[in-house]
N, C-alpha and C positions, 0 to 999 in steps of 0.2 A: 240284570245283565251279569253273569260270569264270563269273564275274560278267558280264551280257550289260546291265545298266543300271545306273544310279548316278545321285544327285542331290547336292549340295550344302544346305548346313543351317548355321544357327551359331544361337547364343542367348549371352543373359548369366546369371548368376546372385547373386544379392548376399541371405549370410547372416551370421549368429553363427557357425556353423560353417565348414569348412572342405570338408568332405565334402555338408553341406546345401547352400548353394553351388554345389557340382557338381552337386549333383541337380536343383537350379534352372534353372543352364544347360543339365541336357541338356533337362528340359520346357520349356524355352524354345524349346530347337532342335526338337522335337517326337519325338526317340528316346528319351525314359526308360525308355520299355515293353522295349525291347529289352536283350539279352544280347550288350553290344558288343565282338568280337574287334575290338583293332587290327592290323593288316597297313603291310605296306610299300607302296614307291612306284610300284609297276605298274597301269596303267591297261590291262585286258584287250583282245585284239585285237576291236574289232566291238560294244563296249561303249556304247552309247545313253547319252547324258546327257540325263534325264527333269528334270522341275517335282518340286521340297521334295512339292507337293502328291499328282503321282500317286505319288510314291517313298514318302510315308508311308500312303498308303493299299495298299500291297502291304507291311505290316510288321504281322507279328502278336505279341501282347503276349508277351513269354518267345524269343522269337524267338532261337536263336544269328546276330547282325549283322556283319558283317566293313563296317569302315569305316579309312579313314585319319584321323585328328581331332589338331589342335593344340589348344591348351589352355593359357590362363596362368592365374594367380591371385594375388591379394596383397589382406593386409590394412592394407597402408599408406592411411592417407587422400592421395585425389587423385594415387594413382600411376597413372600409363597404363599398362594390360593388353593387347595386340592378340594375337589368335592367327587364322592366315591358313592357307587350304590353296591350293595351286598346281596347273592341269595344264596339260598339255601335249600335245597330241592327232594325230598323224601322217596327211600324206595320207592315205596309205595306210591304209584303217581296219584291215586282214587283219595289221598289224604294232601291238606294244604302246605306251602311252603312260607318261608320269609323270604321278604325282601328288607334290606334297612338301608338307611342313606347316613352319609357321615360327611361334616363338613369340617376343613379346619384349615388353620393358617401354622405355616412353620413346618408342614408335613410335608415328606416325602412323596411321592404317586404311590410307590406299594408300601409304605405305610399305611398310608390312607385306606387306598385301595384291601390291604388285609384285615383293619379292623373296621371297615363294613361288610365284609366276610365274615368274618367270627362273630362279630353282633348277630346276623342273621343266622348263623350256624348256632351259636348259643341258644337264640331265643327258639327255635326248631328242637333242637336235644332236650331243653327242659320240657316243652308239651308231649315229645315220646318217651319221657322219663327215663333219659341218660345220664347216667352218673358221672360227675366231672370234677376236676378243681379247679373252678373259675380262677384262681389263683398261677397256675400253671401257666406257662406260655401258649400264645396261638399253634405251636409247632405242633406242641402236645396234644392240647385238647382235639384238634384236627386230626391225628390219629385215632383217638379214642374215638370222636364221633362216627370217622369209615368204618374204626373195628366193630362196631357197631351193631354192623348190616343193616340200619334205620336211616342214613344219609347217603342218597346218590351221589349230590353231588355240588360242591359249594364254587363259586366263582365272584368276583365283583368287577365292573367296570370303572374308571378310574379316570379324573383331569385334574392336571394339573398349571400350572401357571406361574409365573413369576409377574406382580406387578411393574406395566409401565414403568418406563424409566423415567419420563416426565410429569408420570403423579397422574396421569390421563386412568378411568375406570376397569378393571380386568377385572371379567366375571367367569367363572369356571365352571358349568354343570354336565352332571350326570344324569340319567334317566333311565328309569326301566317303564316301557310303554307298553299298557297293556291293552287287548285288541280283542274284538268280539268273533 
């Protein structure tokens, strides 16, 4: 199976439990019907990036779902949750992409959300041997990689969250959900 579409999704979830929570967040994100394999960070060669809306209406309940998805959780009161997916999308549609997931506590949403961006932008620029200083800031390197002309086009999805106030579970994901 090569995935030929894919959409983007996140939700939050806040329970008692710790597992209810996740299940919250994913009927948040609108995938809980599904049977979600996670996969790694290849974004298929020729892969359409569709709307959350037509991507869950091509999902049937039971469904085996191959998606990449971040994910954080905590029951601290008022701890920030952000969980962010990244990609990274080559001129060239006939050649593959990244996707990458980044999870973390104490981050901002586009924090978060920018260095799952750049991770997958990164990891994309070294397989087409773009010269960079990993060392430089995101602003930078993000120019280099469009002046490029080897990178379409970079985006990441992003949730964030501030832990319950009464210590109750808050799970934060993101997903890129990929689609035959």
């Amino acid at each position: 199976m090569i995935p030929s579409k894919m959409f983007f999704t996140k939700g939050v979830g806040i329970h008692k439990d710790r597992l209810a929570s996740f299940e919250l967040a994913l009927r948040d994100a609108g995938i809980e019907k599904c049977n979600l394999v996670y996969v790694s960070s290849i974004l298929p060669p020729n892969c359409r990036l569709v709307s959350k809306e037509e991507g869950l209406r091509l999902l049937n309940p039971g469904e085996i779902t191959f998606c990449v998805m971040a994910r954080s959780e905590t029951n601290e009161p008022n701890r920030l949750v952000s969980s962010a997916i990244g990609v990274a999308v080559p001129k060239d549609n006939s050649n593959y992409g990244y996707l990458s997931e980044h999870h973390s506590f104490g981050e901002t949403a586009k924090r978060c959300g920018e260095y799952a961006e750049d991770l997958a932008a990164t990891m994309l620029a070294t397989t087409l041997g773009i010269e960079f200083n990993s060392d430089t800031a995101w602003e930078e390197r993000e120019q280099v990689y469009k002046a490029s002309g080897q990178i379409f086009k970079t985006t990441n999805v992003v949730q964030s969250c501030e832990g319950h106030k009464d210590g109750l579970w808050t799970t934060t994901l993101a997903a890129a959900v990929l689609l035959e």
